[in-house]
C-alpha positions as CSV (number, residue, x, y, z in Angstrom):
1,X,34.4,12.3,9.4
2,X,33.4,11.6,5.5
3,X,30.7,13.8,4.0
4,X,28.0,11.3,3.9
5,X,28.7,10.8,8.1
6,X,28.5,14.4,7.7
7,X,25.2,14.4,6.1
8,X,23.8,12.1,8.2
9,X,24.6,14.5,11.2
10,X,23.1,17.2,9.5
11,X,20.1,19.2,11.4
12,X,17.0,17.7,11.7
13,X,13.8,19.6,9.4
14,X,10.2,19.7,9.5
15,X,8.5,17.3,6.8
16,X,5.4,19.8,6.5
17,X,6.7,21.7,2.7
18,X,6.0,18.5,-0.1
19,X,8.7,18.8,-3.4
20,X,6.0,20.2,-6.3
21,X,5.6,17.6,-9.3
22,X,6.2,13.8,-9.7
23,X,8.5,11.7,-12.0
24,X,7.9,8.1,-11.1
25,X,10.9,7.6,-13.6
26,X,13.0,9.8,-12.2
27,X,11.9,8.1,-9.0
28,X,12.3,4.4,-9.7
29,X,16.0,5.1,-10.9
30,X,16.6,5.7,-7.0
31,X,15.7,1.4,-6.6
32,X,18.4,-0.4,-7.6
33,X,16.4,-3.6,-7.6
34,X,14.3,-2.6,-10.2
35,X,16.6,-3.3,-12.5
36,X,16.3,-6.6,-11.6
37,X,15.0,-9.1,-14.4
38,X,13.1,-12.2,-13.5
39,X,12.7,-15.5,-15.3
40,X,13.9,-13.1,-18.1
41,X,11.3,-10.4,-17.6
42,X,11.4,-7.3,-16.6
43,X,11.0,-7.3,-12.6
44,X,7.0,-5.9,-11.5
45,X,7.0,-5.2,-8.0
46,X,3.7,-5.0,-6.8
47,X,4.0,-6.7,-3.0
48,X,4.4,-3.2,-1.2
49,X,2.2,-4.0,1.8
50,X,4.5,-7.0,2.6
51,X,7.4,-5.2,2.3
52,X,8.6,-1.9,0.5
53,X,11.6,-2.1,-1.8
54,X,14.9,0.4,-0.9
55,X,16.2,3.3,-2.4
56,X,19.7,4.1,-2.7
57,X,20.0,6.6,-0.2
58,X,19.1,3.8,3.0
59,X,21.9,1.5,1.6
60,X,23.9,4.3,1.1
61,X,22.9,5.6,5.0
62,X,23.7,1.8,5.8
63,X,27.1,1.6,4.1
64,X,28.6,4.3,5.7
65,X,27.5,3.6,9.3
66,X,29.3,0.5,8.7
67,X,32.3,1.9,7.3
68,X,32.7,4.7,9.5
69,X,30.8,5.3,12.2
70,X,30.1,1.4,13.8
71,X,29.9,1.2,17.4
72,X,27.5,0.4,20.3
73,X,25.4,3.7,21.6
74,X,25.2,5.6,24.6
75,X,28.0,5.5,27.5
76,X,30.9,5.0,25.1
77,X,33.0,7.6,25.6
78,X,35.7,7.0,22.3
79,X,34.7,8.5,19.1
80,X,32.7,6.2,17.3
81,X,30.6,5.6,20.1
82,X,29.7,9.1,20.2
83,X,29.4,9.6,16.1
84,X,26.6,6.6,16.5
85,X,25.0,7.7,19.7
86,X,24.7,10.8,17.5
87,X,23.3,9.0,14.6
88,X,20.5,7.3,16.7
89,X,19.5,9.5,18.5
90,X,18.9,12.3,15.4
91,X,17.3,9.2,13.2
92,X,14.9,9.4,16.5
93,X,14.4,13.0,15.9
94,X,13.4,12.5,12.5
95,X,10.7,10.3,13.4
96,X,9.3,12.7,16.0
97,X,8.9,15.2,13.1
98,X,7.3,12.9,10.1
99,X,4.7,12.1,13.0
100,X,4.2,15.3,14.4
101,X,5.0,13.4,17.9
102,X,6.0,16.5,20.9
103,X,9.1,15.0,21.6
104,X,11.8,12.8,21.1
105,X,11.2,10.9,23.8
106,X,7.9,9.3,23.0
107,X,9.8,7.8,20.3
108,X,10.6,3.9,21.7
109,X,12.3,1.7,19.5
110,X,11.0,-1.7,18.9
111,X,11.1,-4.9,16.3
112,X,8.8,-3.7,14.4
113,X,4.4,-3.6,14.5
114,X,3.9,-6.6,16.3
115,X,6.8,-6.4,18.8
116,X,5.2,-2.7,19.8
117,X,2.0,-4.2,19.8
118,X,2.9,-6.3,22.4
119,X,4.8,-4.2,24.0
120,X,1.4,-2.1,24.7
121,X,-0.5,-5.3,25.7
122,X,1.9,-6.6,28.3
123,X,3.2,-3.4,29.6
124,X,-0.5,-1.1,29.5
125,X,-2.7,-3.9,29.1
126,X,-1.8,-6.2,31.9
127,X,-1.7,-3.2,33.9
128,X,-5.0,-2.0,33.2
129,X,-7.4,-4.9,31.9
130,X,-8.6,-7.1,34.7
131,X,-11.0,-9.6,35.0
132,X,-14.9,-8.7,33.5
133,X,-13.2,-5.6,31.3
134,X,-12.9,-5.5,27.5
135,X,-11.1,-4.4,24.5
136,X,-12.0,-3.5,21.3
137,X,-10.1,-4.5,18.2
138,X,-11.7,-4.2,14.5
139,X,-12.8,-7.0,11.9
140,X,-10.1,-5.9,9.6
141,X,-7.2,-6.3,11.7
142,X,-3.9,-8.0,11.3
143,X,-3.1,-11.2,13.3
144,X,-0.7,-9.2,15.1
145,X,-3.6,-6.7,16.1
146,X,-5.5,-9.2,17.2
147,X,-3.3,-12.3,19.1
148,X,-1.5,-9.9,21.7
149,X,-5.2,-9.1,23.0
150,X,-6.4,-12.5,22.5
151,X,-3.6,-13.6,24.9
152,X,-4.2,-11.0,27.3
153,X,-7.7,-11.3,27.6
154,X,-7.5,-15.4,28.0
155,X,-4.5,-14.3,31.1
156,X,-7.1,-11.6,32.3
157,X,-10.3,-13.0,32.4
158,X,-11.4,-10.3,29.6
159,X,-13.4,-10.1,26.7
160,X,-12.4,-9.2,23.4
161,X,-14.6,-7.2,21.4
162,X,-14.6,-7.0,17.5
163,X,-16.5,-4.1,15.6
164,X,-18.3,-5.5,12.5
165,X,-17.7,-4.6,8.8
166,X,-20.2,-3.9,5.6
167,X,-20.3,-5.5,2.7
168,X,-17.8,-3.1,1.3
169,X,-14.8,-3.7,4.0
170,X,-15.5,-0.5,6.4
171,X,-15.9,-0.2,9.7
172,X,-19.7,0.0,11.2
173,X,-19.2,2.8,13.3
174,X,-22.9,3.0,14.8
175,X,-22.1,-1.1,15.9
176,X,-18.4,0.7,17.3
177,X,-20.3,3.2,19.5
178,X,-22.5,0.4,21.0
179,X,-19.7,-2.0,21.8
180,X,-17.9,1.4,23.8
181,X,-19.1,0.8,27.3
182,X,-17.8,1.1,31.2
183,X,-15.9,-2.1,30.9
184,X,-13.3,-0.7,27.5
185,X,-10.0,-0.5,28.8
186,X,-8.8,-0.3,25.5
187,X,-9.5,0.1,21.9
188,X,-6.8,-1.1,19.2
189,X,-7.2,-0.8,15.3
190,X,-5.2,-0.9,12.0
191,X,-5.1,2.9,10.5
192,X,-5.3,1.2,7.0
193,X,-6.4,-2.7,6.5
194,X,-3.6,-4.7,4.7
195,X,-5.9,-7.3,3.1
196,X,-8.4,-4.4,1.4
197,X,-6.8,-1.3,1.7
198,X,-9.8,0.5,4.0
199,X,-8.5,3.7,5.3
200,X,-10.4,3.7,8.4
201,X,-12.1,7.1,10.5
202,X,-9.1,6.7,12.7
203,X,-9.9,10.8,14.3
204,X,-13.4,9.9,14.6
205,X,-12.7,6.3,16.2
206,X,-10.4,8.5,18.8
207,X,-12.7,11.3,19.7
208,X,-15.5,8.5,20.5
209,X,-13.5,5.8,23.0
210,X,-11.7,9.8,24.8
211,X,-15.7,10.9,25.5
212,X,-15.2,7.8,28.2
213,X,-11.4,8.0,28.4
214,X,-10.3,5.0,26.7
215,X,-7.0,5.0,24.8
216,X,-6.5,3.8,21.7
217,X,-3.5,2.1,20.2
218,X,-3.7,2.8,16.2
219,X,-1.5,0.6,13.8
220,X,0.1,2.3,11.2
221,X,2.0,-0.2,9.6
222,X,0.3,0.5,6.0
223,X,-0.1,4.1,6.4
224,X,3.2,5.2,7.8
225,X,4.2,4.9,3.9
226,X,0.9,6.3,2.5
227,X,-0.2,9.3,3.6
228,X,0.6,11.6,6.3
229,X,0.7,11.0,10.0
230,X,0.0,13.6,12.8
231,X,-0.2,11.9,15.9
232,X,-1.3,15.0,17.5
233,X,-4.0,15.8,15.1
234,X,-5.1,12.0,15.8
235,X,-5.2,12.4,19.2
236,X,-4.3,8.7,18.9
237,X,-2.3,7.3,22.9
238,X,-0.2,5.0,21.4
239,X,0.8,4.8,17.2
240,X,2.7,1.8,15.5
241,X,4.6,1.4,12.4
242,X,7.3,-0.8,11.0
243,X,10.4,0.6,9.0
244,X,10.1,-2.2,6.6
245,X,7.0,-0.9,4.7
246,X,8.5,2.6,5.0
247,X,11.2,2.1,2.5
248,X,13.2,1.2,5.4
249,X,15.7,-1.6,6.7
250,X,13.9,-5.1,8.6
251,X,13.8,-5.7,11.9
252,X,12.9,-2.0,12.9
253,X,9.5,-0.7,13.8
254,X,8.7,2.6,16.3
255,X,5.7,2.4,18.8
256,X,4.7,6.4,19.7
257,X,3.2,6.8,22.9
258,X,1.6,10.1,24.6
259,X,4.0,10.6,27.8
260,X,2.0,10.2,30.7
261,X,1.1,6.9,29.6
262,X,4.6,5.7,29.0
263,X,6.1,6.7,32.0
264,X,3.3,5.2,33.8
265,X,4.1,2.0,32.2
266,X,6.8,-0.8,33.6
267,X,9.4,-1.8,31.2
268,X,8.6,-4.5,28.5
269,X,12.1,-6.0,28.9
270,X,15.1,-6.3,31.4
271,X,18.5,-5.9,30.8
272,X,21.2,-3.3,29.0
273,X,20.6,0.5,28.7
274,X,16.9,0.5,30.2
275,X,18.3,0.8,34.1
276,X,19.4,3.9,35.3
277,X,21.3,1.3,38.3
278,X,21.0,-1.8,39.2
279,X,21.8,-3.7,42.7
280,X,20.8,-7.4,44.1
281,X,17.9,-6.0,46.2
282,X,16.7,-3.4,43.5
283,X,17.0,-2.1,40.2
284,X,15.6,1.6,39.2
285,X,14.4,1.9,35.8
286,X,16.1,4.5,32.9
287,X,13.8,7.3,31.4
288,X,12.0,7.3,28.3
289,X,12.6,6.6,26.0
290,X,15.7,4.2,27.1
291,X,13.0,2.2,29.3
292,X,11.7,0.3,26.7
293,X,15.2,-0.4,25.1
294,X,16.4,-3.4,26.6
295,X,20.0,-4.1,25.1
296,X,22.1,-3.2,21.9
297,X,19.9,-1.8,19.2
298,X,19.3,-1.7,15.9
299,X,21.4,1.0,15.2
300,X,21.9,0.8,11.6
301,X,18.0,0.0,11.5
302,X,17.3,3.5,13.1
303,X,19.8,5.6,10.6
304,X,18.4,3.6,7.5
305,X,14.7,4.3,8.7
306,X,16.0,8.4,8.7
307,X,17.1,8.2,5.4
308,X,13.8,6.5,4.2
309,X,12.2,9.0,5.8
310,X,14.1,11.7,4.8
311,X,13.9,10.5,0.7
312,X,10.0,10.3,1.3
313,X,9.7,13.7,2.7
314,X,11.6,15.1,-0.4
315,X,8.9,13.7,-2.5
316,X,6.2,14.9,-0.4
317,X,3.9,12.1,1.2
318,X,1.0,14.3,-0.4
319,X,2.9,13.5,-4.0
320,X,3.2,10.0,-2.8
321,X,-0.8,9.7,-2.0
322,X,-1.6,11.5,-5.1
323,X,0.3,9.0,-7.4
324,X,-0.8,6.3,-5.5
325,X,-4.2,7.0,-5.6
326,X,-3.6,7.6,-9.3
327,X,-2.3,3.8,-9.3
328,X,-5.5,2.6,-7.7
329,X,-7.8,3.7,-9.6
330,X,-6.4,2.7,-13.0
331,X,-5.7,-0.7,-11.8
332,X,-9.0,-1.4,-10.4
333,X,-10.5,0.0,-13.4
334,X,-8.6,-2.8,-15.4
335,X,-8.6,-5.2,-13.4
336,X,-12.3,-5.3,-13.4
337,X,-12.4,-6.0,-17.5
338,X,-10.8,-9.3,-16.5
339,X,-13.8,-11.8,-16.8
340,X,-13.9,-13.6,-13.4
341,X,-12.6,-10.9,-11.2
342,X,-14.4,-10.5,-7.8
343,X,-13.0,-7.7,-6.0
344,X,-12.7,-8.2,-2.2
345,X,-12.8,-5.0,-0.1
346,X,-14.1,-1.6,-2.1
347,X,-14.3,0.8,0.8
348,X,-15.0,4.1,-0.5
349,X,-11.8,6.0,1.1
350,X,-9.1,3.2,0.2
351,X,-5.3,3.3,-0.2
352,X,-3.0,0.8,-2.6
353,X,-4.2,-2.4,-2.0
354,X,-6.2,-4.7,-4.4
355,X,-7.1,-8.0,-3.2
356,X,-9.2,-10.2,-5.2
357,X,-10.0,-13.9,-6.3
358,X,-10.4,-15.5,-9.8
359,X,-13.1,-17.8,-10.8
360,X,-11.7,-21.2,-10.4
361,X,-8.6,-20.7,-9.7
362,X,-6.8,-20.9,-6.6
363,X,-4.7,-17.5,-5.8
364,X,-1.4,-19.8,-5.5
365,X,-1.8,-20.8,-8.4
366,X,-2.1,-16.8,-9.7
367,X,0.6,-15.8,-8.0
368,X,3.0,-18.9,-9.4
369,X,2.0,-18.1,-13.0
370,X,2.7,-14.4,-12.1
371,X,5.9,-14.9,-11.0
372,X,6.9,-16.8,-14.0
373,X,6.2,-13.0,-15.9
374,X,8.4,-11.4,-13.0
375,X,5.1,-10.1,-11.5
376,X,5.5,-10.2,-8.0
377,X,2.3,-10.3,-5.7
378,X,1.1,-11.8,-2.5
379,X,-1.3,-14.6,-2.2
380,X,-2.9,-16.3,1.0
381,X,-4.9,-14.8,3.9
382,X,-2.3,-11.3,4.2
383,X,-2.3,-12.4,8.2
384,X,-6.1,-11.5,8.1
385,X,-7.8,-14.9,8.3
386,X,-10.9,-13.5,10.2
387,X,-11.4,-10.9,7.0
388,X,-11.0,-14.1,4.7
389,X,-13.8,-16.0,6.9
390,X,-16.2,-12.7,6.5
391,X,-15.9,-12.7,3.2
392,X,-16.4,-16.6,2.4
393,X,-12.5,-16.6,0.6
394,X,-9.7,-19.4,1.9
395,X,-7.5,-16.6,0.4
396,X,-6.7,-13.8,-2.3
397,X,-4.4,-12.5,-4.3
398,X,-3.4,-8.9,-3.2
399,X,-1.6,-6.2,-5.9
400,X,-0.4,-3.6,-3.1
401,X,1.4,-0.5,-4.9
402,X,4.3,1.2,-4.0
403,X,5.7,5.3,-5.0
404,X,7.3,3.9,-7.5
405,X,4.9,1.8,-9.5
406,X,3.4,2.7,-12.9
407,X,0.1,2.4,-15.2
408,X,2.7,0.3,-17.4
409,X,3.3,-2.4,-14.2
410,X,-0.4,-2.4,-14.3
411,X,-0.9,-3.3,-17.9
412,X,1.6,-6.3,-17.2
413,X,-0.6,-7.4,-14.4
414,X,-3.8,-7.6,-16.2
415,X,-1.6,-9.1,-19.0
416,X,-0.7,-11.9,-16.7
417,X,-4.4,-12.5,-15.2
418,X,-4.9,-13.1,-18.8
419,X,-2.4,-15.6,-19.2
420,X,-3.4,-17.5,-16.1
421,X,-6.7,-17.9,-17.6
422,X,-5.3,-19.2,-20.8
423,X,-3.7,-21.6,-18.7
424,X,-6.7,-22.9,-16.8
425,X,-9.0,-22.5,-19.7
């Protein structure tokens, strides 16, 4: 076995001590594509809610499970099946710990966000949301936090509930605690928004729908990366997040669950690995968390996601919130100066996000002059169309910032509002 398989196989430690000080040099020298130049210029990544660039130490993790460890998982019995069952299954231990999660086992698997999501809706939700009962979702959330209920409401015969926002982007808890009733089966919300960057009360959200024993279903897909996550201080039942955003691989994402719930629940899928045997008049089902994964995984999905993990937890998700925060404020600060900027969403507890329109111009059009400075951003509704509708916008343009980002990245943003409104006068 090389040292880096070695290194991958390496014990498994707690994420709680965060590495003192913060070189966002030293840091961006571990992202190779930041080297990259565009139309000339020097690349400015600044799309990090859509998706997080990758150090060097996942494509390394990646490489080398590919060039010495590839195999399918679980029941092989040759060598390289075991080295990756091994692999998997500690990259699963890695996730307990960065989440706080009791065990491995509550750690499922999935797609990513919307594929756990679903996997919630249709496996809890169809079992427990009948005809006349509701779920609550938030005015902030993604599409993906909002069509899996839509669906199973319509199939139900249930009504889904939306708690209100201020003028600001946050929550309205007093409207939240009215909408909570005998007919919640289920409340499901975004931990922080991805169109405005709203951390929301995600404890205090919890504590309220468990005084009448609701679960709740918390996406973290833009917090996972943020701040840290105790699923146990949450008290949250189920808690999403997507590698991706993480600094991670694609196609990988991780739904916790508290146990009782998810052994209570049928499988979302059929086929490979989730049976513990199957005949033609029945099948019995595995144990978690190999219930919910149906077929061959993502294996080198789940070691990539460690190594992420791994190289955020040497920084110190603390060190990570402080620079970001630091980020945030400086750019909004500037941004503001620009003549024409209207701010959408300035919640006062917010992470990296700013999302905002220019007068008389059409964020497309922003984002295309942008890119033309190597400024990367995102422009449109962010998934979010109901936030769009609330706040009388088709669309925005959204600057999302990353650990590696600088005041510098900023300057070149503002530099480039400027030049798009040279261009349309």
């Amino acid at each position: 076995m090389s040292v880096a398989t070695n290194n991958l196989a390496r014990e498994v430690l707690p994420f709680q001590v965060a590495a003192s000080g913060y070189d966002v040099e030293k840091v961006r020298r571990d992202f190779p594509i930041l080297q990259e130049r565009i139309h000339g210029k020097p690349l400015v990544y600044l799309d990090n809610a859509a998706t997080a660039q990758k150090p060097q130490a996942v494509l390394d993790a990646i490489e080398q499970y590919y060039r010495h460890d590839n195999s399918n998982v679980h029941r092989g019995v040759h060598t390289l099946s075991e080295r990756a069952t091994e692999h998997y299954e500690r990259a699963r231990s890695v996730i307990q710990h960065f989440i706080n999660a009791g065990d491995p086992s509550a750690i499922i698997f999935v797609r990513g966000t919307t594929e756990a999501i679903n996997l919630v809706a249709q496996s809890y939700g169809r079992a427990h949301v009948g005809a006349g009962d509701e779920v609550i979702i938030t005015a902030l959330e993604h599409h993906s936090d909002i069509v899996p209920w839509q669906m199973l409401c319509e199939e139900k015969g249930a009504r889904l509930r939306v708690v209100p926002i201020n003028e600001r982007g946050e929550l309205r808890l007093e409207e939240y605690e009215k909408l909570l009733g005998p007919k919640t089966k289920l409340v499901a919300l975004g931990h922080i928004s991805n169109a405005l960057g709203t951390i929301n009360p995600v404890r205090k959200i919890v504590e309220l729908a468990h005084r009448r024993n609701v679960p709740v279903l918390v996406d973290g897909a833009q917090a996972a990366p943020k701040i840290k996550v105790d699923v146990r201080e949450l008290d949250c039942d189920f808690y999403a997040f997507s590698s991706h955003k993480l600094y991670g691989p694609t196609g990988l994402g991780v739904l916790y669950g508290k146990a009782a719930l998810l052994n209570a629940m049928p499988p979302y899928q059929g086929g490979g690995d989730m049976i513990s045997s199957v005949t033609f008049e029945k099948t019995t089902y595995n144990k978690l968390p190999h219930k919910f994964e149906a077929g061959t995984p993502h294996v080198e999905g789940a070691i990539g996601l460690a190594a992420a993990i791994e190289y955020v937890s040497r920084l110190g998700m603390e060190n990570i919130a402080a620079h970001e925060h630091d980020i945030l404020t400086y750019a909004t600060e500037k941004i503001l100066e620009v003549p024409g900027v209207r701010l959408i969403g300035t919640a006062r507890e917010k992470a990296g996000v700013l999302s905002f329109v220019l007068e008389n111009v059409h964020p497309h059009d922003i984002g295309t002059i942008l890119d033309q400075e190597g400024i990367a951003i995102r422009t449109g509704h962010h998934c979010a169309q109901p936030v769009m509708q609330i706040f009388g916008v088709p669309a925005t343009a959204r600057a999302s910032f990353g650990l590696y980002n600088t005041r510098a990245e900023v300057d070149a943003l503002v530099a480039g509002l400027h030049k798009v409104q040279e261009v349309f006068g």
